[in-house]
C-alpha angles and dihedrals in degrees: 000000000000084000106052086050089060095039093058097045094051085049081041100063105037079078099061094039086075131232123237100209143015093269090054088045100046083044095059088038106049088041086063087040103053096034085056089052096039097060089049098058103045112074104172091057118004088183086062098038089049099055087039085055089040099059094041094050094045080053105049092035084058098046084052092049100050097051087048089056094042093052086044125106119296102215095059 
């Protein structure tokens, strides 16, 4: 229980904190997402299954995000 509260308010605060472009962006919101997920899957152990969701979706959510800046305008 003490880990998923601090779990949630580091997750909490890298939002606030602000993203500068879409990969920072797709990073902070696929690692909530997949830690959400995550937890909810794994039944056995929800702290593991939330820190194995939250690096694959930081992951994936990066990867989405670069290509979208890449294929942005050029002139920004």
């Amino acid at each position: 229980m003490r880990f998923a509260c601090i779990f949630t308010i580091l997750i909490g605060s890298l939002g606030i904190i602000g993203c500068q472009n879409n990969a920072q962006t797709g990073a902070v919101g696929g690692a909530a997402a997949g830690a959400g997920l995550g937890a909810i899957i794994d039944d056995n152990n929800r702290g593991r299954g939330a820190l194995i969701g939250a690096g694959i979706g930081a992951i994936g959510g990066y990867i989405i995000g670069n290509e979208m800046d890449k294929s942005g305008n050029p002139y920004d």
